[in-house]
C-alpha positions as semicolon CSV with decimal commas, in nm:
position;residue;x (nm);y (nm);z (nm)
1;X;-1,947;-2,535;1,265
2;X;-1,687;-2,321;1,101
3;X;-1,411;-2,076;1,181
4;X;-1,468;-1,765;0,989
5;X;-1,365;-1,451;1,031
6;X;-1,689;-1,139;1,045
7;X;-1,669;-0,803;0,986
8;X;-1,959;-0,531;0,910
9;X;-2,125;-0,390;0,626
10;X;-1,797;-0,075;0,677
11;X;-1,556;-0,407;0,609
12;X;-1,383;-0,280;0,916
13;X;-1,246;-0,443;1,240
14;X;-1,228;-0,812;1,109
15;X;-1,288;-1,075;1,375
16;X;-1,279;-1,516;1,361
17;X;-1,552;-1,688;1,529
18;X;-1,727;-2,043;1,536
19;X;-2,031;-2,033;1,306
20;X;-2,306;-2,266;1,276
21;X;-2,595;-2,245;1,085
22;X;-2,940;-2,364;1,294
23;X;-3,279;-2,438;1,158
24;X;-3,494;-2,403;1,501
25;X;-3,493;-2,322;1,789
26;X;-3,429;-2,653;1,907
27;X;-3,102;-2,688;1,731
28;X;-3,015;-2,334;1,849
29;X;-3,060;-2,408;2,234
30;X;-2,803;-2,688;2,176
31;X;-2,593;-2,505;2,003
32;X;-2,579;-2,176;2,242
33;X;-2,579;-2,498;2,543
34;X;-2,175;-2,584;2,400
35;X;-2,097;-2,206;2,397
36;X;-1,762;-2,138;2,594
37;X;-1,582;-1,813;2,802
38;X;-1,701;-1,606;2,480
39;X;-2,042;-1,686;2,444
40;X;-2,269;-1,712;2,156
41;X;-2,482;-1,447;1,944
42;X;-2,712;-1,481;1,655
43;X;-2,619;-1,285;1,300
44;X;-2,844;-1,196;1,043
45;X;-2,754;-1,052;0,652
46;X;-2,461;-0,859;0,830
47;X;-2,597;-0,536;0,756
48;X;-2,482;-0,376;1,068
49;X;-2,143;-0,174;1,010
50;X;-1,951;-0,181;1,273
51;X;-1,880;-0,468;1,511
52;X;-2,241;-0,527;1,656
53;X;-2,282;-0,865;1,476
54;X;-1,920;-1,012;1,545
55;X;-1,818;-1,227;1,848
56;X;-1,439;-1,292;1,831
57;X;-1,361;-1,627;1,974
58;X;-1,699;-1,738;2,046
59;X;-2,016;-1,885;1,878
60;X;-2,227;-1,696;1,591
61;X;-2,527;-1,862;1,490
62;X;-2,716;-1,793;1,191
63;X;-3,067;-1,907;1,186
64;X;-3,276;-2,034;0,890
65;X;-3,612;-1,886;0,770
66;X;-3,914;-1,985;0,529
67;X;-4,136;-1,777;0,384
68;X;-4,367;-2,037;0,451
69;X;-4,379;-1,941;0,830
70;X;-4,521;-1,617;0,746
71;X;-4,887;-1,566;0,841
72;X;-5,103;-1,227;0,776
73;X;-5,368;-1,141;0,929
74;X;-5,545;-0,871;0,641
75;X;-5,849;-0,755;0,828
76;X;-5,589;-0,639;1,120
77;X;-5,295;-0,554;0,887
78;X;-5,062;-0,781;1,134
79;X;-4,862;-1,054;1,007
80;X;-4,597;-1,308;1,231
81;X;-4,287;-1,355;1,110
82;X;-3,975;-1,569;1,211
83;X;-3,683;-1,360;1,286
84;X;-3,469;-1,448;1,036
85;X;-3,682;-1,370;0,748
86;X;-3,560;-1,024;0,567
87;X;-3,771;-0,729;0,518
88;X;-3,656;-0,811;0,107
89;X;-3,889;-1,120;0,151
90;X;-4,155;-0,982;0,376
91;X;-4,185;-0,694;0,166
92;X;-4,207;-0,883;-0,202
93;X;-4,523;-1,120;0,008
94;X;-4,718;-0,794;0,130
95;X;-4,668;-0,542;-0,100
96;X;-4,888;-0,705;-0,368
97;X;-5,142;-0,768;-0,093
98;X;-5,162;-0,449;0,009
99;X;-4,931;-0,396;0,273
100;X;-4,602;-0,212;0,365
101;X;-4,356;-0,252;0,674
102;X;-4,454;-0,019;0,930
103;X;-4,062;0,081;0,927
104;X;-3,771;0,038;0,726
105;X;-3,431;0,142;0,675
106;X;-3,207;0,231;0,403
107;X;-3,169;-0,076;0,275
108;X;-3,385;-0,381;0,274
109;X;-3,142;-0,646;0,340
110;X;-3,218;-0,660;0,744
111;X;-3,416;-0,953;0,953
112;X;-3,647;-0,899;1,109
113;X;-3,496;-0,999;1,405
114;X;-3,246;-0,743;1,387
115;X;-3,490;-0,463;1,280
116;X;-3,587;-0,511;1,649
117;X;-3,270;-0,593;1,791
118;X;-3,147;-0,234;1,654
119;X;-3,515;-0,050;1,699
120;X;-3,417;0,042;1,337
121;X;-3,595;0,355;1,237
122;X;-3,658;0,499;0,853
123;X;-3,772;0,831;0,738
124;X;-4,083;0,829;0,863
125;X;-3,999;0,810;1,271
126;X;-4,152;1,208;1,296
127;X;-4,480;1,032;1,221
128;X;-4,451;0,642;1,351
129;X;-4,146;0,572;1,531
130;X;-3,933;0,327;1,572
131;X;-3,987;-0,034;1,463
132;X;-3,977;-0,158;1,826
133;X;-4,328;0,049;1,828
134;X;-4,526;-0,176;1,581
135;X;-4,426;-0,504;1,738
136;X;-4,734;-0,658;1,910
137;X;-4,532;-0,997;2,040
138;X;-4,221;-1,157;1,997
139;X;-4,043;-1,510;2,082
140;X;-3,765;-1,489;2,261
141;X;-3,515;-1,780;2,278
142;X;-3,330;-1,705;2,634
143;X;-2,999;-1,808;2,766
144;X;-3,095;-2,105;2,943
145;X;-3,276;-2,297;2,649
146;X;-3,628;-2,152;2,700
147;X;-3,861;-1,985;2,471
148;X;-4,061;-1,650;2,613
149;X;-4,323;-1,499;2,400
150;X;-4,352;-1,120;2,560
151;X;-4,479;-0,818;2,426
152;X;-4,544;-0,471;2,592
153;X;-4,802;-0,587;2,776
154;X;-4,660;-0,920;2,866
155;X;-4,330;-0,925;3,017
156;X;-4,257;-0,550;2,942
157;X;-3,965;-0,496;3,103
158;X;-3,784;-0,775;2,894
159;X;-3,945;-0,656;2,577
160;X;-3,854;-0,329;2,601
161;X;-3,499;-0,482;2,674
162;X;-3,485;-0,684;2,355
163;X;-3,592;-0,409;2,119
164;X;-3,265;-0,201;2,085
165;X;-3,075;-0,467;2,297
166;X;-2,848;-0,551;2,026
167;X;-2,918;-0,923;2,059
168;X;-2,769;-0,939;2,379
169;X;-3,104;-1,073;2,560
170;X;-3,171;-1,383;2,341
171;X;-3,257;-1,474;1,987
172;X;-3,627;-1,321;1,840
173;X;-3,724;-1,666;1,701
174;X;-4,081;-1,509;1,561
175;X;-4,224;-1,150;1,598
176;X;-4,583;-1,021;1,545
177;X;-4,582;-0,714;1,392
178;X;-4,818;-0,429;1,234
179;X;-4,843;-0,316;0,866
180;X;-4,903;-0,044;0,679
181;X;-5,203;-0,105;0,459
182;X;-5,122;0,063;0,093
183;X;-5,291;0,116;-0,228
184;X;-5,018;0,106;-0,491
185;X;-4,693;0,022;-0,509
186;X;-4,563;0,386;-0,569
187;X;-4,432;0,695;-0,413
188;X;-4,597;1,009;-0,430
189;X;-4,244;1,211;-0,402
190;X;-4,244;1,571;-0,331
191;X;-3,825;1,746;-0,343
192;X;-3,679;2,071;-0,304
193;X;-3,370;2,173;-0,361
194;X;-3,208;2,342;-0,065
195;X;-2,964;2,634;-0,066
196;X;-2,824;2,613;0,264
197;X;-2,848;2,429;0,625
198;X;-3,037;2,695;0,714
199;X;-3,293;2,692;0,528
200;X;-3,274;2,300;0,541
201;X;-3,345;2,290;0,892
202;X;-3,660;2,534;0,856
203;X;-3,788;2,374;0,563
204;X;-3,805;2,081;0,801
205;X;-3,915;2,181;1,102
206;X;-4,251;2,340;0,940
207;X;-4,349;2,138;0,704
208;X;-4,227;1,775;0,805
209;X;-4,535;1,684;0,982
210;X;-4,720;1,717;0,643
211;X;-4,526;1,420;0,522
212;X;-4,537;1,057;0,619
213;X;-4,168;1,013;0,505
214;X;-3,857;1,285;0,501
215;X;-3,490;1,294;0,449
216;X;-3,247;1,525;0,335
217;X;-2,896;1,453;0,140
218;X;-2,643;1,692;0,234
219;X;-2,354;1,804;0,055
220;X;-2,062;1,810;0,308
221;X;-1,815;1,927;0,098
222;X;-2,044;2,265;0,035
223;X;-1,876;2,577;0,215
224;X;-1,956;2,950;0,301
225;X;-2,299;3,053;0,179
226;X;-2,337;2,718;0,048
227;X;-2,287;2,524;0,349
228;X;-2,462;2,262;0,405
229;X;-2,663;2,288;0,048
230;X;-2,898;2,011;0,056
231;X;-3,192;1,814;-0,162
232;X;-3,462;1,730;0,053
233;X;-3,737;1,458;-0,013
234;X;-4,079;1,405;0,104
235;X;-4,342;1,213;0,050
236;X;-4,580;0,885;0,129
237;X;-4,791;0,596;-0,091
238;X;-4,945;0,679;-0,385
239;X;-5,347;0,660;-0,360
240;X;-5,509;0,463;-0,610
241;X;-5,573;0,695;-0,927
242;X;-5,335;0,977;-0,861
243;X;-5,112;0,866;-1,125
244;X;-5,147;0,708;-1,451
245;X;-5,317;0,348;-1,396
246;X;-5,128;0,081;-1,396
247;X;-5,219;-0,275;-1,507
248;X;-5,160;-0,415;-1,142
249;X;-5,129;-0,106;-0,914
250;X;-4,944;-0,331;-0,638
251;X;-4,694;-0,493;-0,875
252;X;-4,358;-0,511;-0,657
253;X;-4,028;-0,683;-0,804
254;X;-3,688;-0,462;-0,702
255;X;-3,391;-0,570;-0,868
256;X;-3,024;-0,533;-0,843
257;X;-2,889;-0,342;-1,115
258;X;-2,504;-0,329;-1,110
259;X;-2,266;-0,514;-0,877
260;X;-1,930;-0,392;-0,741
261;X;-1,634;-0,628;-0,845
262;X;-1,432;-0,735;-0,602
263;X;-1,148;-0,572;-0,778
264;X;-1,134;-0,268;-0,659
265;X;-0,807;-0,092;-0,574
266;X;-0,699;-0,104;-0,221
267;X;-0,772;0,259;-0,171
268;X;-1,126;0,255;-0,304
269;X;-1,259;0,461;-0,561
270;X;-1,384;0,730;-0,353
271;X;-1,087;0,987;-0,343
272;X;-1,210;1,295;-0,260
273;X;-1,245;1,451;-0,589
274;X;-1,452;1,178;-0,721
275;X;-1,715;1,223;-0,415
276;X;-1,650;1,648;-0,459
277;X;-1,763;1,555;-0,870
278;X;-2,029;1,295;-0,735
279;X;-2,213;1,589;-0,472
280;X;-2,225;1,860;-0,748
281;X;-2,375;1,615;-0,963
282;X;-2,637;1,521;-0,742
283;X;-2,760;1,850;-0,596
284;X;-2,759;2,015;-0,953
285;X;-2,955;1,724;-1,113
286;X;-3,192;1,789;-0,853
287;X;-3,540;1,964;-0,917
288;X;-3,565;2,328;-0,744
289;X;-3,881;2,214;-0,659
290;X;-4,090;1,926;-0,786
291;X;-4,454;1,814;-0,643
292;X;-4,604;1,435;-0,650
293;X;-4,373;1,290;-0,860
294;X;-4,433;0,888;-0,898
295;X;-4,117;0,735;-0,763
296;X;-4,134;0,316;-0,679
297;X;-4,096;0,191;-0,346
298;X;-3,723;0,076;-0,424
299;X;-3,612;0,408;-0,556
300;X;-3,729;0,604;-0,276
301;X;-3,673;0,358;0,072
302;X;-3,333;0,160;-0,084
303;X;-3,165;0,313;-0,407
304;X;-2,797;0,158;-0,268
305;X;-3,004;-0,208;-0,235
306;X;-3,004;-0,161;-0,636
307;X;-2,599;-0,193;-0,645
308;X;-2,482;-0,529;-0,522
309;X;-2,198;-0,471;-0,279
310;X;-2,168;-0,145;-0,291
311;X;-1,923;-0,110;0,030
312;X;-1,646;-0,214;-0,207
313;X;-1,616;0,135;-0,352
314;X;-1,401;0,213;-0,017
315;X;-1,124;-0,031;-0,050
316;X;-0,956;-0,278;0,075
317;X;-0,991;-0,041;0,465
318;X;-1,356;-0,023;0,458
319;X;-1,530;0,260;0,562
320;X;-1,736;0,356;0,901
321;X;-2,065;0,517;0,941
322;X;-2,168;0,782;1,168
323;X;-2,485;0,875;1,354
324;X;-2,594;1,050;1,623
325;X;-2,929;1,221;1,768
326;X;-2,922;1,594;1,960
327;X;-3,235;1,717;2,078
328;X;-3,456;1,960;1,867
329;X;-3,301;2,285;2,062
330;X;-2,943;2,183;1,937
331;X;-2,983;2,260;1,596
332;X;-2,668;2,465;1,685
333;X;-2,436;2,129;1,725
334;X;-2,579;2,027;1,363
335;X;-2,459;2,318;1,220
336;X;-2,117;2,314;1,424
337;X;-2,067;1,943;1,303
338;X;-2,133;2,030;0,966
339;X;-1,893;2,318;0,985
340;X;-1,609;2,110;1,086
341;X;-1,630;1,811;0,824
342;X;-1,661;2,067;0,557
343;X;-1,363;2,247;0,682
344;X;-1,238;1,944;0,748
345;X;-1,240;1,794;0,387
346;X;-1,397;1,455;0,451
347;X;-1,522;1,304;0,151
348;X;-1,856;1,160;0,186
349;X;-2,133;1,139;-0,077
350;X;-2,382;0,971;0,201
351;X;-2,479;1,228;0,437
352;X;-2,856;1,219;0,532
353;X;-3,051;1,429;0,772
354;X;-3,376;1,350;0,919
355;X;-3,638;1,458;1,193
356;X;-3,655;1,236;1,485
357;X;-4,033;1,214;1,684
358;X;-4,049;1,091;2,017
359;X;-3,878;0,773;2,149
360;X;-4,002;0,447;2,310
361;X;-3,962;0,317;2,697
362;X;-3,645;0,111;2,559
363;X;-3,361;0,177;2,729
364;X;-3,126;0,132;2,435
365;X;-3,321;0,267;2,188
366;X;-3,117;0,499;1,920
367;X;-3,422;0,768;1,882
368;X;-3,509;1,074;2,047
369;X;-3,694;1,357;1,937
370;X;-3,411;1,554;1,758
371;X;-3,199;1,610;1,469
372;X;-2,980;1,271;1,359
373;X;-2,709;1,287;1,114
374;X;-2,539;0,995;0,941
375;X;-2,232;1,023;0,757
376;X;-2,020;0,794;0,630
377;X;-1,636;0,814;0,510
378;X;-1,333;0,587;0,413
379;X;-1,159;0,447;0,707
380;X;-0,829;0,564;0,533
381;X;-0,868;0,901;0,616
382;X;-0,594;1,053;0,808
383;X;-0,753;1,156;1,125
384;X;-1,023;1,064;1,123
385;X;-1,059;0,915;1,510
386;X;-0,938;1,233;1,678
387;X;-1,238;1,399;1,462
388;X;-1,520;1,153;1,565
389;X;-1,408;1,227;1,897
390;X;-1,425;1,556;1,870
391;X;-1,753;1,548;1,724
392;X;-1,852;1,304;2,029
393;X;-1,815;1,568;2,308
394;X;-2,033;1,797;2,111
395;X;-2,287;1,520;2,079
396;X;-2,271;1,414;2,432
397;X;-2,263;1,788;2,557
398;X;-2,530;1,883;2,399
399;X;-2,749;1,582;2,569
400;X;-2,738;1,338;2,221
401;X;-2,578;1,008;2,187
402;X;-2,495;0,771;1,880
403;X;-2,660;0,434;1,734
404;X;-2,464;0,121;1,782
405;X;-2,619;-0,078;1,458
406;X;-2,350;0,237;1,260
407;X;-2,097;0,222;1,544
408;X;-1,702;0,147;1,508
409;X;-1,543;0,400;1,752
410;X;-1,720;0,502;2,035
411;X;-1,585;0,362;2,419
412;X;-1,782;0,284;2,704
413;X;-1,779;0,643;2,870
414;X;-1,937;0,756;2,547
415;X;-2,212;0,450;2,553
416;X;-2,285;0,554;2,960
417;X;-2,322;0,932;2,882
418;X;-2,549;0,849;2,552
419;X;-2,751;0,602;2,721
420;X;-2,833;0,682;3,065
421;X;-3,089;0,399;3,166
422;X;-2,809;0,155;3,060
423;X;-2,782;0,053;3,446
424;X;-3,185;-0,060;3,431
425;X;-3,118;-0,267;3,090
426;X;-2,813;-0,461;3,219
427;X;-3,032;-0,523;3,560
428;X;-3,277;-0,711;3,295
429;X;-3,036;-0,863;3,118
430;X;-2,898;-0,982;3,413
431;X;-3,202;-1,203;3,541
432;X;-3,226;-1,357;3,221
433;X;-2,842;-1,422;3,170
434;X;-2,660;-1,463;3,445
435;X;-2,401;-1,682;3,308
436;X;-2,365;-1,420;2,989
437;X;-2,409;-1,650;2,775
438;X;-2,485;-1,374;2,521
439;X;-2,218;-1,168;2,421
440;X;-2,054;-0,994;2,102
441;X;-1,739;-0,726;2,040
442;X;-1,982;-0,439;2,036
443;X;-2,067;-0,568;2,364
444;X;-1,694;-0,606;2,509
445;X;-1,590;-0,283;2,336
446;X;-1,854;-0,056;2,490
447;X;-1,872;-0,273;2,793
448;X;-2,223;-0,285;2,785
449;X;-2,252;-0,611;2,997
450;X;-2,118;-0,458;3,316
């Protein structure tokens, strides 16, 4: 066990707690058995950028995987994996058999066990959902010791806790999930280059459902008629045969390319002109409009994964993500938010757009059908608080609410307005944790326990 201080991916909000790395289950009952006043809570790669993943004062386990532990089931394209295990390592085992994660995020650094824990979603939730919808059966290590194995249809009510609970109803020790059966290991990639929001948001709304996977980069730093000037991708696996042969068609090895040193000035290198230079780059490199062009998995799901600690470009302060949901009607409060941060100045080259599809009976699941936005920006930026907050009452007006894997800011009026069936998930939570043994700063912050 060691005293260490956490923070996020965003490098933000720095907090010390007693870490202690478990192999099973066993050793992690004991462990979460000595927890004190603060509790314990399990960590994965740390890919979460706010606080969700801290526990200041208390115990933060990480548990151990092997690859080894992995079992797949090809005739029903299911495989069990233990929680720990990364969607990097699931993915470079099933890709050359054949198989893709049902969903993943932008980058492939997550466990599995979080992937649930956050009900992480990707660019293809118009069309499958959210992750918590492919998982057949999970293990569940609870408060007391114990080990549940529940699934929708076994123990609902807790499982539907657990996926989007933030980790805050036990430890997923091993999770049965579906896959994605592929042919290749490429992307057919269709992109447009997009004038306006506008025209963004139409673009999307009629022709989204002919895509598996879509997301838009947005230029935030684009004003009057180009406001909101965007380069929109779309696309899904590459069929055997629709590009030129390849000697193994499922070959799958992603690499980092570059790394950021950690010598990086204490204000970052992302001053505003650099990401104003970096956007006009990017939009006018784009294609006007390009059709099945063969992209690899890497370059289309996790370009960033391909530059090794790449949250260093914001300095010594960090930065903090942003992302929120309103419902498909709003696309007035999109267009309002994007107004004000481009009036506003704030320099961000990440700004992504996608379509949301319906959500799942978790109470604390991010997704909704809707429009979500995710920004990100230097935490240096004078301000910038008393703009998220503003940008939270039009969010929260407007019926939407925010994801707490990207959260750093919100409070716990926000989380109750956002998340209305909050009351039924700390009822569950409750009967399986009396004692709150499970805890974490996201937790305390947005007062989540009750």
């Amino acid at each position: 066990m060691t005293r260490t201080p956490l923070t996020g991916w965003g490098r933000t909000q720095p907090s010390v707690a007693d870490v202690v790395d478990v192999a099973d289950a066993k050793a992690a009952a004991a462990a979460v058995a000595t927890a004190g006043c603060r509790g314990a809570l399990a960590r994965g790669l740390g890919r979460s950028y706010g606080d969700a993943a801290q526990n200041s004062g208390g115990l933060v386990l990480r548990m151990a995987a092997a690859s080894d532990d992995v079992v797949i089931d090809a005739p029903k394209a299911v495989a069990t994996v233990p929680g720990a295990l990364s969607i990097d390592e699931l993915l470079r085992m099933i890709v050359p058999r054949g198989f893709f994660v049902p969903v993943t995020p932008g980058t492939r650094f997550v466990t599995i066990g979080a992937a649930i824990a956050s009900d992480i979603h990707g660019k293809n939730h118009h069309v499958d959902g959210s992750f918590g919808n492919h998982v057949e059966s999970l293990d569940l290590l609870l408060a007391d010791g114990s080990v549940v194995s529940i699934g929708p249809d076994r123990d609902a009510q807790l499982f539907w806790a657990t996926v989007g609970g933030m980790g805050l109803t036990g430890i997923v020790l091993a999770a049965t999930i579906r896959l994605i059966p592929i042919e290749t290991s490429k992307m057919s990639v269709d992109t447009d280059r997009v004038p306006d929001l506008d025209s963004l948001l139409a673009l999307m709304t009629e022709g989204d459902d002919d895509y598996r996977y879509s997301v838009a980069w947005i230029d935030l730093l684009a004003k009057g008629s180009n406001l909101g000037r965007s380069v929109l991708t779309r696309g899904d696996h590459a069929r055997l045969g629709q590009f030129a042969e390849h000697e193994d068609p499922l070959a799958y090895g992603p690499r980092q390319l570059v790394s950021v040193p950690a010598l990086i000035p204490p204000s970052g290198l992302l001053a505003h002109s650099a990401v104003a230079m970096f956007n006009e780059l990017w939009y006018r490199k784009a294609p006007s409009h390009r059709v099945q062009e063969e992209q690899s998995i890497a370059t289309f799901f996790h370009p960033l994964d391909g530059v090794g600690a790449w949250n260093r470009l914001y300095g010594s302060r960090g930065f903090v993500q942003y992302q929120f949901v309103v419902p498909l009607d709003r696309d007035d409060v999109v267009r309002r938010i994007v107004q004000l941060l481009s009036a506003r100045r704030v320099a961000t080259f990440l700004a992504i757009l996608k379509r949301f599809g319906p959500g799942n009976p978790a109470p604390l699941s991010f997704p909704m059908p809707g429009w979500t936005l995710t920004l990100d920006s230097s935490s240096a930026v004078p301000g910038l608080p008393a703009l998220f907050a503003e940008l939270d009452t039009l969010v929260l007006d407007a019926g939407g609410r925010h994801y707490f894997a990207k959260d750093a800011c919100l409070g716990p009026d926000a989380a109750r307005r956002g998340y209305p069936r909050l009351a039924e998930w700390q009822a569950t939570r409750q009967a399986v944790d009396p004692q709150q043994r499970w805890q974490s700063d996201l937790a305390r912050r947005l007062e989540l326990l009750g």
